[in-house]
N, C-alpha and C positions, 0 to 999 in steps of 0.2 A: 453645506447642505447638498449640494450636485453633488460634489463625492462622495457623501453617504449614499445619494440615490444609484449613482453609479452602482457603485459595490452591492450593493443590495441586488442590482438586476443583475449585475455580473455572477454574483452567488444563485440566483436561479436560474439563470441561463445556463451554469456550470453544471449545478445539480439536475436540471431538466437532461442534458446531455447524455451526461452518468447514466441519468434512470432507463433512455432510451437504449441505449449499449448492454445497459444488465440484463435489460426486458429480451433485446436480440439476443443475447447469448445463451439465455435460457430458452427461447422459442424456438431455436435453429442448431444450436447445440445438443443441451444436457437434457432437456424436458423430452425430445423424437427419442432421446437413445436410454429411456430411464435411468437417467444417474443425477441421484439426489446427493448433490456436493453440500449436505450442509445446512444449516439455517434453517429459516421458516419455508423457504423454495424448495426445499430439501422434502420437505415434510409434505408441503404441501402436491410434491410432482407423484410421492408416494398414494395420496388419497386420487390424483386425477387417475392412476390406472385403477384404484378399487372401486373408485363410485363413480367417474366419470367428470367430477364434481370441476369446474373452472379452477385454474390453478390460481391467476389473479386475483379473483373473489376471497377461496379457502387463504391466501397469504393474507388478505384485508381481513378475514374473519379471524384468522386463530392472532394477530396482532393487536385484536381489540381488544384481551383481555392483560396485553401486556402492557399495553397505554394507559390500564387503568390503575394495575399495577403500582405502572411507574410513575404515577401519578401521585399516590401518596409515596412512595420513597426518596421519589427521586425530584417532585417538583413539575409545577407542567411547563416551567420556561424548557425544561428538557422535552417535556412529549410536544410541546408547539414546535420545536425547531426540529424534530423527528417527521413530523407529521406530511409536511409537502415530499418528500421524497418515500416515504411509505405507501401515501395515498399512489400519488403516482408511478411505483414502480408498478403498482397491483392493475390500475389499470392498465399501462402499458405492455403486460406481459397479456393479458387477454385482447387487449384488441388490435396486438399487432400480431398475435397467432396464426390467423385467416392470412394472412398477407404474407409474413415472412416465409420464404425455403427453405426448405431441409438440406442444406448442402452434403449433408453424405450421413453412412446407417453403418459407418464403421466406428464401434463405442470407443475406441483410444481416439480415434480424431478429434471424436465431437467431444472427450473430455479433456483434451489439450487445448483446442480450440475455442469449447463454452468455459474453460478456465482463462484462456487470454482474454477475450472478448470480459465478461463478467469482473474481471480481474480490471480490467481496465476502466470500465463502465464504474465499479463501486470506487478505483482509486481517484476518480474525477468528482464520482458525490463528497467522497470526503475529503477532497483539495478543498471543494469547496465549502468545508462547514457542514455539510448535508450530513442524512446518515436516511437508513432504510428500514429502521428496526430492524423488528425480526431479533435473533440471535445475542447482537450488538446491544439491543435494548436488554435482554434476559441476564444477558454476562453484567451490562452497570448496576441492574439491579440486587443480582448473585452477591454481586462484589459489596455492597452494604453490610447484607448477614456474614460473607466469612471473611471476608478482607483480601481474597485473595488477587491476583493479578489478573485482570481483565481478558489479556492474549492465554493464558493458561485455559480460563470457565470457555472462551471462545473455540479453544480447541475441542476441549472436554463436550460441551455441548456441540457441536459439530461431526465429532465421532460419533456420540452417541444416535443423532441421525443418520449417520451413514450404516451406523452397526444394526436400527431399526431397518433401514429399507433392505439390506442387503439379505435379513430374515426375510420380509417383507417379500420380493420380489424371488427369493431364492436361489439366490445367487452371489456366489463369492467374486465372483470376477467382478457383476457392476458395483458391487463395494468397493473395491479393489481402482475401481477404474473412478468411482465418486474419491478418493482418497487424490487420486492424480489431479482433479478436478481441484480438490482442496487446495494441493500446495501449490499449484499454477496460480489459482487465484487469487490466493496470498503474495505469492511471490510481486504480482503484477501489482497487487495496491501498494504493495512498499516502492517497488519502483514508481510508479507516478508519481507516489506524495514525497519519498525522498528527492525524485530526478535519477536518471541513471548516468550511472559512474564516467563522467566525460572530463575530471579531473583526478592527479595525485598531488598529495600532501606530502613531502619530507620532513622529515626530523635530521637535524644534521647536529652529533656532536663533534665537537673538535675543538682543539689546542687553537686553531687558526682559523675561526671562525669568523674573525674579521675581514682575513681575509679574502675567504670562500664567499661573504656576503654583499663583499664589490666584483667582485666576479662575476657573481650573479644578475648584479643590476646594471652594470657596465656590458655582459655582453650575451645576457637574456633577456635582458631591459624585464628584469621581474621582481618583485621588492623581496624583503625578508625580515622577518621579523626576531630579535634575540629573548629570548624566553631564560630568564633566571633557573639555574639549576644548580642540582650540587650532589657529586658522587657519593653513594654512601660508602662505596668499601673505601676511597684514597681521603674521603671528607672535603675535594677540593671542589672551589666553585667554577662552575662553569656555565658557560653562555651557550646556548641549544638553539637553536635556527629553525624557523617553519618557514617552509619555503613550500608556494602553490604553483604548479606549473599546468601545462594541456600535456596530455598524451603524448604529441609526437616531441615533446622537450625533456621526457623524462629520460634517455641517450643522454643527451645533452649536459644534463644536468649531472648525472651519472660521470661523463669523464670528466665535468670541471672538478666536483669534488675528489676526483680520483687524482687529477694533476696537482691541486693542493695540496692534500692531504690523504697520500694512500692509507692512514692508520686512523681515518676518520670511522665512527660508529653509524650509519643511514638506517631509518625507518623511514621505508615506504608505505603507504596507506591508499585507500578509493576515498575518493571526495563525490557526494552526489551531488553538489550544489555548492555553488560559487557565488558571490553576489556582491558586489563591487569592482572595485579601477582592474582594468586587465580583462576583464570577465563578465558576466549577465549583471547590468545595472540594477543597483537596488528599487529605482525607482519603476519598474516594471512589476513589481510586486505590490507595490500600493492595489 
């Protein structure tokens, strides 16, 4: 029961975090330099230059027809778990407006930077379960009628906001510079929720892979694992090796296999995330 509770606070404490970051990135970034990256903020930063209208409000308002929406499609265990991180982005982006600064009126800054900031802010909502509608909520429900992929309608509708403001405002460049905005801010959610790339993964085939796999643990002190395999052009079976190492082991690792077995086949890979002996405890993830 405490650890339900725990986690329970730990997931709103994570999502309050997020909401707070998205809300600066859009007050102090992308909102001062109009560039509408996207989504319901997107839309909604476009109607604060035509009517004046609060941008947090207009994102709470035009979301309410998507809740209801989503409500017969998709179930309201989906719009309940949407809701605290909706609610609260809308407020936090208005009432931290008055307060936050404008750190600078150059539009590539503010959309490299309201795409980090933002980017980072939504990769913490959604670490932790959260989510902000908006967009996200329109693409699950898209995705019902055509079946399509979810990251595909998110783009598609994403564009399609930027292609509106950039009529809108008239102007090709802060289109251009909402697009920057985009892929920064994607980039950043996949890095938070993946982890960035602080390990490589080997593949090692070889004739003497036995060999190569006490080598390894005798004097990388790192395990390995033999993965069943079998050549299709020669038909012979062979033993393939994953072997996880840090950055500064990948030299390392590199000459032993090469003193082995100069004729050995390696695939190198990024690893975002490690979670066991050697490496980040799994039990930190509870």
């Amino acid at each position: 029961m405490k650890r339900a509770l725990r986690g329970i606070l730990t997931e709103v404490l994570g999502v309050t975090l997020g909401v707070l970051l998205t809300a600066a990135g859009l007050d102090m970034f992308l909102i001062p330099q109009k560039i509408a990256a996207g989504g319901v903020s997107g839309i909604a930063t476009v109607l604060y230059y035509l009517m004046r209208a609060p941008v947090g409000l207009t994102m709470l308002v035009l979301n309410i027809p998507l809740f209801i929406w989503a409500f017969f499609r998709l179930g309201w265990r989906v719009c309940l778990h949407s809701m605290y991180g909706t609610v609260g982005l809308s407020l936090a982006v208005d009432l931290l407006m008055p307060w936050l600064p404008v750190p600078t009126h150059d539009p590539l800054l503010g959309a490299v930077f309201g795409g980090v900031v933002t980017g980072l802010g939504l990769g913490i909502v959604f670490r932790y379960h959260g989510t902000t509608g908006g967009t996200e909520l329109l693409a699950a429900i898209l995705r019902t009628y055509t079946g399509a992929n979810v990251g595909q309608l998110l783009f598609l509708v994403d564009a399609a906001v930027v292609l509106f403001a950039g009529l809108v405002f008239r102007s090709y460049e802060l289109a251009m510079y909402a697009l920057v905005a985009v892929f920064v801010t994607s980039w950043l959610i996949d890095m938070v929720q993946e982890g960035f790339s602080y390990a490589k993964a080997f593949l090692i085939i070889s004739d003497r892979s036995r060999e190569i796999a006490g080598q390894v643990i005798s004097r990388l002190d790192r395990g390995a694992t033999a993965l069943q395999g079998r050549g299709m052009y020669t038909g012979l079976d062979r033993e393939v090796l994953l072997v996880v190492v840090s950055r500064a082991e990948v030299t390392r690792l590199k000459d032993l296999v090469r003193q082995v077995d100069p004729r050995a086949f390696v695939i190198l890979a990024d690893v975002h995330e490690v979670l066991g002996e050697g490496f980040k405890p799994l039990r930190d993830q509870e």
